[in-house]
C-alpha positions in Angstrom: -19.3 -9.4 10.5 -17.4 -7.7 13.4 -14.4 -9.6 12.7 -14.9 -8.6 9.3 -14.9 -5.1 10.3 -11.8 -5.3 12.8 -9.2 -7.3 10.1 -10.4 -5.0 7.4 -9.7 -2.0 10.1 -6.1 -3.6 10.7 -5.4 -4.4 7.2 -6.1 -0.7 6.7 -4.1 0.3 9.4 -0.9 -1.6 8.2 -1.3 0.1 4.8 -1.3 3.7 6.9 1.8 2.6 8.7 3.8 1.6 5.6 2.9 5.0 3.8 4.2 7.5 6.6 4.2 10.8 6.8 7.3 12.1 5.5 6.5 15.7 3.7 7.2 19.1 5.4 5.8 22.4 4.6 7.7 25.7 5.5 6.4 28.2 7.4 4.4 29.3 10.2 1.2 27.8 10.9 -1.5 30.7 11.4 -5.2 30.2 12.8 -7.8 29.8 10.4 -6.2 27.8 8.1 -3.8 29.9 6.7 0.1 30.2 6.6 2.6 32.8 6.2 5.8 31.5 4.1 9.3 32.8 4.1 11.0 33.4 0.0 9.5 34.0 -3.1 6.1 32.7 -4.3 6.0 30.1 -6.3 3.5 29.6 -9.4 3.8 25.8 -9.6 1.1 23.3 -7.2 1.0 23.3 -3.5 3.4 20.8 -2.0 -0.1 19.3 0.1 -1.4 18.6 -3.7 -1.0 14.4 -4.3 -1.2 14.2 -7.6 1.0 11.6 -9.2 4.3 12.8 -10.2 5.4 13.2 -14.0 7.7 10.2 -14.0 5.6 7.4 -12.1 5.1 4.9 -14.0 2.2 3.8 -12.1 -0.3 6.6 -12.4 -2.9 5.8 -14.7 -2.6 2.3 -13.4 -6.0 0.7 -11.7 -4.2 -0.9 -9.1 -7.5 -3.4 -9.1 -5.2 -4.8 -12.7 -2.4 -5.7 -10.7 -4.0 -9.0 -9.9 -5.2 -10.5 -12.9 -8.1 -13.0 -12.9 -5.7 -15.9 -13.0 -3.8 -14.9 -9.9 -7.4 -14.3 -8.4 -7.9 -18.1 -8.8 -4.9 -19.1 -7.8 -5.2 -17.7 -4.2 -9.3 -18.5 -4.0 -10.6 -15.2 -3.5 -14.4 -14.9 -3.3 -14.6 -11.4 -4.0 -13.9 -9.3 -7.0 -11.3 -6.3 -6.4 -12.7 -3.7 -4.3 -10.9 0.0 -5.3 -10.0 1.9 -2.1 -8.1 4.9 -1.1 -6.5 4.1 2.2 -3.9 6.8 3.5 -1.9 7.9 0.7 -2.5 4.5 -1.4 -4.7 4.0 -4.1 -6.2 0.4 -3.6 -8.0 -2.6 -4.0 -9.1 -5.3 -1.6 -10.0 -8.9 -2.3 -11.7 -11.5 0.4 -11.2 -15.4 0.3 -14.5 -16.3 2.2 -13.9 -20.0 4.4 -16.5 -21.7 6.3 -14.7 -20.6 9.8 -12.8 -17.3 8.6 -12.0 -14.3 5.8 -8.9 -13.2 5.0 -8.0 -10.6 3.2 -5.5 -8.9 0.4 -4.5 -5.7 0.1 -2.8 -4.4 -3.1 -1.9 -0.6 -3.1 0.2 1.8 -5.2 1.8 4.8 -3.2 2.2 7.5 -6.0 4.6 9.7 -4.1 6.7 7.4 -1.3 9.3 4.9 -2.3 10.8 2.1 -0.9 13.9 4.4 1.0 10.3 6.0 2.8 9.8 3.0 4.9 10.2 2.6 8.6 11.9 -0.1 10.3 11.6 -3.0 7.2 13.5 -6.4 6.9 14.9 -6.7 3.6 14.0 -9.7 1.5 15.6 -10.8 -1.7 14.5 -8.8 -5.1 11.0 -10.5 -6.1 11.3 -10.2 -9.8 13.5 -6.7 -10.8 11.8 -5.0 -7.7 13.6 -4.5 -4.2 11.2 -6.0 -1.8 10.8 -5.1 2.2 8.7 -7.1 5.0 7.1 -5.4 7.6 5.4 -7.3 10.0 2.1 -5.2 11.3 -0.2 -5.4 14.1 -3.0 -8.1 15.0 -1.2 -10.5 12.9 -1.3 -8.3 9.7 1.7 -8.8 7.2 2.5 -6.3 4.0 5.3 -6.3 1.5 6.4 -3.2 -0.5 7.9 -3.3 -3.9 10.4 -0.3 -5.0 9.3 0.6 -8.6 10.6 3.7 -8.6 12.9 6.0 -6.4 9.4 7.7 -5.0 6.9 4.9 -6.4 6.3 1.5 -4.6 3.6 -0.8 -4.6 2.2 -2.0 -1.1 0.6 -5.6 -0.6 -0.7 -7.0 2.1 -2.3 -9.7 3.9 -4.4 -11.0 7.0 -5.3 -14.7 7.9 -6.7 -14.6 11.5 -3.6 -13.1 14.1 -1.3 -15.5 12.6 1.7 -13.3 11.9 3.7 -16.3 10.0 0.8 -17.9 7.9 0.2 -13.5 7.1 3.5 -12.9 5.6 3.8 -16.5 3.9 0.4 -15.4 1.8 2.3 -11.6 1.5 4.7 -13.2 -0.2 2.9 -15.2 -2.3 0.1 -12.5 -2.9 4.0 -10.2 -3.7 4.8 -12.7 -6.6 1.8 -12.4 -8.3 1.5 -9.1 -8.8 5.1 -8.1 -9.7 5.0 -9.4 -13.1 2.5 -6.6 -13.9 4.8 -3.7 -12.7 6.6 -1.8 -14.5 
């Protein structure tokens, strides 16, 4: 159960790391909560607001459909999708229960950071039509992110034990299932 607990934790983790923090608000921070702003006020929503822009072609999307029951199979999970918000991502989580250990999957759609968001990532070959970058996480985590759109990606990711190669070869694998329901 703890071990549970601590790969869920770094699975989680990984998915925090791959979202970032890249938005900045102007003005001067004030106690209490407030803020004082320089320019004109504006009428549209607050720029802390995360609603899913416009243009993403992701945002009524359940990002528990972007592994269909097939693809469940097909990598043995013994869970169904679990829906998750984790950091910035909407997500699911899936289990594949063994006698000795779980791993887990990770499938998550960030509504408002693309690809060019990442930090340091090694680029892999497009998987489908979608650019795809590998980042190699913490305690033998591995995720893969999916470009969709200039400020839409699609995070997976994977844990088997601290094995950081066996991690991203079921990333990648996990990564090829999915994309055929993208957009």
């Amino acid at each position: 159960m703890i071990r549970q607990v601590v790969l869920a934790t770094v699975a989680a983790a990984l998915v925090l790391g791959l979202s970032g923090c890249t938005d900045a608000t102007d003005g001067t921070a004030a106690p209490g909560g407030t803020s004082t702003t320089s320019g004109a006020p504006t009428d549209g929503p607050s720029s802390t607001e995360s609603a899913p822009p416009d243009d993403n072609p992701l945002a009524s999307t359940d990002p528990c459909s972007l592994l269909n029951q097939g693809s469940q199979t097909q990598l043995g999970l013994t869970s169904t999708g679990e829906p998750a918000k984790l950091g910035v991502a909407r997500a699911c989580k899936w289990e594949k229960r063994m006698t000795d250990l779980t791993e887990f999957f990770i499938v998550g759609i960030l509504d408002d950071r693309g690809i060019g968001d990442l930090p340091a990532s090694e680029a892999l070959p497009n998987i489908g039509g979608h650019e795809a970058r590998l980042i190699k996480g913490a305690g033998g985590s591995c995720g893969l992110s999916l470009g969709i759109s200039e400020t839409v990606r699609v995070d997976v990711q994977a844990q088997h034990r601290s094995e950081i190669e066996t991690s991203c070869e079921l990333v990648k694998q996990l990564a090829q299932l999915v994309e055929p329901e993208l957009p």
